[in-house]
C-alpha positions in Angstrom: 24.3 42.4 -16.2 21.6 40.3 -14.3 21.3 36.7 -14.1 17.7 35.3 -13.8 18.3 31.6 -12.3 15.1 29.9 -13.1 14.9 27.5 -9.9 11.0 26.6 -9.3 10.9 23.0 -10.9 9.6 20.4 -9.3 12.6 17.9 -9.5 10.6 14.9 -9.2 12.6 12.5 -11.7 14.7 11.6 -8.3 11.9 10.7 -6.1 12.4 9.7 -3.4 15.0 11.3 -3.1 13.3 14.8 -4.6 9.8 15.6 -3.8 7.3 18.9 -3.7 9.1 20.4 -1.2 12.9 19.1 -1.8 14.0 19.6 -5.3 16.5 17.9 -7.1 18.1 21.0 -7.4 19.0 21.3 -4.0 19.9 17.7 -3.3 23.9 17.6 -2.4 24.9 15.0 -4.7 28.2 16.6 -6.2 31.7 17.3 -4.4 33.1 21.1 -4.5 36.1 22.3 -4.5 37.0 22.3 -0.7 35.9 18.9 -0.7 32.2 19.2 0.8 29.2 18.3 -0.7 26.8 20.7 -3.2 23.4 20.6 -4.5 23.3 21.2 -8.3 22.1 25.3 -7.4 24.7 25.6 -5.3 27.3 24.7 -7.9 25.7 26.5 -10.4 25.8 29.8 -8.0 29.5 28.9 -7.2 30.4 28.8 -10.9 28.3 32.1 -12.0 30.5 33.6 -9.1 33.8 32.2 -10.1 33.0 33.4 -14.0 34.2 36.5 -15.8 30.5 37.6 -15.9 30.4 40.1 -13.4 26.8 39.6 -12.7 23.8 40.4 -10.3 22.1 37.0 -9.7 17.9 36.6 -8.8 16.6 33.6 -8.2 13.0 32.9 -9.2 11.5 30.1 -7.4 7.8 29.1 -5.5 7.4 29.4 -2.6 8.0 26.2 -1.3 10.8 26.8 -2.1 12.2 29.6 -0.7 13.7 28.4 2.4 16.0 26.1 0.8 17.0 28.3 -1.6 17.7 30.8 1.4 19.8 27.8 3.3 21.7 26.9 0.2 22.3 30.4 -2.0 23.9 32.8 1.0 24.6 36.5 0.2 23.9 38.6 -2.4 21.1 37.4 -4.3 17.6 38.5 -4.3 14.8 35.7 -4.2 11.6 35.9 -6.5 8.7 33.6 -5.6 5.3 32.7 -7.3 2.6 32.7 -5.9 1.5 29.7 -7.4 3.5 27.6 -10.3 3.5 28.0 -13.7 5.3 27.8 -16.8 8.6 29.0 -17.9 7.3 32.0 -19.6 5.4 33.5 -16.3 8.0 32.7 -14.0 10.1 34.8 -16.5 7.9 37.6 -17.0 7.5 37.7 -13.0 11.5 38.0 -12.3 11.9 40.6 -15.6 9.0 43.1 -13.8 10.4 42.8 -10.3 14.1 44.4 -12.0 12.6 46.6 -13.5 9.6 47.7 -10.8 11.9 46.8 -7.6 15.1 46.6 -8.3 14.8 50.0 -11.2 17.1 48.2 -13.3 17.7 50.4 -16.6 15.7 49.0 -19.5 19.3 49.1 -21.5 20.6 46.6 -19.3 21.5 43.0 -20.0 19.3 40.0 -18.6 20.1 36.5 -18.9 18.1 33.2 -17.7 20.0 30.3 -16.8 18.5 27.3 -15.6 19.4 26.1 -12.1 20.7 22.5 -12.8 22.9 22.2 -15.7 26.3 20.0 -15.0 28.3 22.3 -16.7 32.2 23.4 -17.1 33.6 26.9 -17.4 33.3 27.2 -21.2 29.1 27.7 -20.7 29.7 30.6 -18.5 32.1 31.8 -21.2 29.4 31.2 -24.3 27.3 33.1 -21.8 29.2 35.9 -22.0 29.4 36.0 -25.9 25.3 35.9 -25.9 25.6 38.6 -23.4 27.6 40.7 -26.2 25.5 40.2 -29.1 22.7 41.8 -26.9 24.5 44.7 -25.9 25.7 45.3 -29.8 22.7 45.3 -30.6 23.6 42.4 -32.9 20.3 40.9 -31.5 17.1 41.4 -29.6 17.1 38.0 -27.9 19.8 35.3 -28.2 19.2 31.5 -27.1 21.5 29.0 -26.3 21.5 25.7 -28.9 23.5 22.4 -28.1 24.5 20.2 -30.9 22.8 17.1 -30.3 24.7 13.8 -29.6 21.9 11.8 -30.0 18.2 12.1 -31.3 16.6 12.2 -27.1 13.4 12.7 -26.4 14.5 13.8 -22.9 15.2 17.6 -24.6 13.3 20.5 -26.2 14.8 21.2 -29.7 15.7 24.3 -31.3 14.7 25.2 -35.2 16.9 27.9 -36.5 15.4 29.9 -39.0 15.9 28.8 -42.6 15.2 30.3 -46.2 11.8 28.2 -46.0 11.4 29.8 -42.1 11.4 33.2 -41.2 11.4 32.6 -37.3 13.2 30.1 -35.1 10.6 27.8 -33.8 10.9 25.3 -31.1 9.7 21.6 -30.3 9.1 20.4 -27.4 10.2 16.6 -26.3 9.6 15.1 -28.8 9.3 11.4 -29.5 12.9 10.0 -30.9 11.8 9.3 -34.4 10.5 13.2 -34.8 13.8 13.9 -32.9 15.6 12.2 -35.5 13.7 14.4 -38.1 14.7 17.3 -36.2 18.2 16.5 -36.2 18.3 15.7 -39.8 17.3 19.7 -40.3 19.5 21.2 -38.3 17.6 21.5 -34.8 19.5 21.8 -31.8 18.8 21.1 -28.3 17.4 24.0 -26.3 19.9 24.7 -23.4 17.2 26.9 -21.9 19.3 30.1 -21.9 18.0 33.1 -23.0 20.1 37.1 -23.0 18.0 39.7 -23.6 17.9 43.9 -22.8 15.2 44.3 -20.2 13.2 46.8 -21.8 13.2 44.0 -24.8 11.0 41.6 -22.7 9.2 44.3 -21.0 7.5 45.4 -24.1 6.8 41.8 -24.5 4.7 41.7 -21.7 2.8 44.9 -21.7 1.7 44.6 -25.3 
């Protein structure tokens, strides 16, 4: 399988600590293992790597970016930059067509995009996993990741699954709390920004 580790944001919510050109991704605010000090990517690398997931990681990023992403990921993952930044969707159209156009990954093969800064415990790598194996069953053509909300935040994106009223999940995008609250009331979840998908899924998506 291949991991797509979305890594271009911006990270400003911790200026001045994060900026431009020094995400909050790559600030070393969280102890490891051994004792030393990691970034939020470099603890999500270390726990993809410690997983049962057996996977090939990529890391899309800009190009500012790329050096600390170099400094911080070490061995055995390929780097993907923009040439300019853009949304979510691009970034993961950009990564898909490099594994399929550079890398000549099989369209069969199983993709999933993980953001680069969740504070997260073994079980999500393990959920991960089970999304990975609906895909390859064929039980679906594209599985997300929902959280059940604690609280009504406007700090999230929300799921809406599909319904009897709804044919197609739908999705809302920080919304204000009371809307939030509405939300919640039908069933939304938060959007943990994890998608699995077959390559050759998304790569139709993009050429049509």
């Amino acid at each position: 399988m291949q991991i797509i580790l979305l890594c271009g944001g911006s990270g400003t919510r911790l200026w001045p600590l994060s900026n431009q050109t020094r995400s909050k991704q790559f600030l070393k605010l969280f102890s490891a293992p051994d004792g030393t000090a990691e970034s939020m990517f470099q603890r999500v690398l270390r726990q993809i790597r410690e997983s049962k997931l057996n996977a090939t990681i990529s890391v899309a990023t800009s190009e500012s970016q790329r050096d600390s992403v170099i400094a911080q990921g070490g061995e055995g993952i390929s780097i993907i930059t923009e040439p300019s930044r853009r949304d979510t969707f691009p970034a993961i159209a950009l990564a898909t067509s490099y594994l399929a156009k550079v890398k000549k990954i099989s369209p069969d093969e199983a993709v999933v995009v993980i953001p680069c800064d969740p504070y997260t415990e073994a079980g999500y790598y393990d959920s991960i996993g089970d999304m990975v194996d609906m895909v390859k069953s064929d039980e679906a053509d594209l599985v997300l990741m929902g959280i059940e909300p604690t609280e009504p935040s406007s700090k999230f994106g929300y799921i809406i699954p599909s319904t009897i009223y709804a044919e197609k999940v739908s999705f809302v995008e920080k919304p204000d709390r009371s809307k939030a609250e509405a939300l919640i009331a039908n069933g939304a979840l938060w959007n943990g920004g994890v998608f699995a998908f077959k390559l050759g899924y998304l790569l139709n998506i993009i050429s049509n």
